[in-house]
C-alpha angles and dihedrals in degrees: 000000000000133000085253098058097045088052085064099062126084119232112245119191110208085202093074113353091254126156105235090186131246130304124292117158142000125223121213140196101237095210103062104018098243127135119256109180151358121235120203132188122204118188107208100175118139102226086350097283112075118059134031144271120253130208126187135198111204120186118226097236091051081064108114104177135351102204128167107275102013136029117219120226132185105212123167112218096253094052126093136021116299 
């Protein structure tokens, strides 16, 4: 699987059913090479003017599932970056 392709899926949190975003980043430990964590954006703005943006940092032991059109994750409340 590719970045691109994982740009393409939405975030969903099993918690809560919440929509987290797609894919924006990756974060890697720069020692050995390996993936830590997901990042994903969300833009809730109403027309683009009224909300926030939200960004995410999942880790990559909190993935549940990477399945064709979503990725699961299992994220407490208090996790992540609002």
């Amino acid at each position: 699987m590719t970045f691109c392709e994982l740009r393409e899926k939405d975030v969903i949190n099993i918690c809560d059913c919440k929509r987290l975003g797609c894919v924006s980043d990756l974060v890697f430990d720069p020692k050995n090479g390996c993936i830590q964590a997901l990042v994903t954006s969300s833009n809730e703005k109403l027309w683009g003017l009224l909300g926030k943006d939200c960004e995410y940092e999942i880790p990559w032991c909190k993935i549940k599932q990477i399945g064709p059109d979503i990725i699961l994750v299992e994220l407490e409340h208090d996790k992540g970056r609002p």
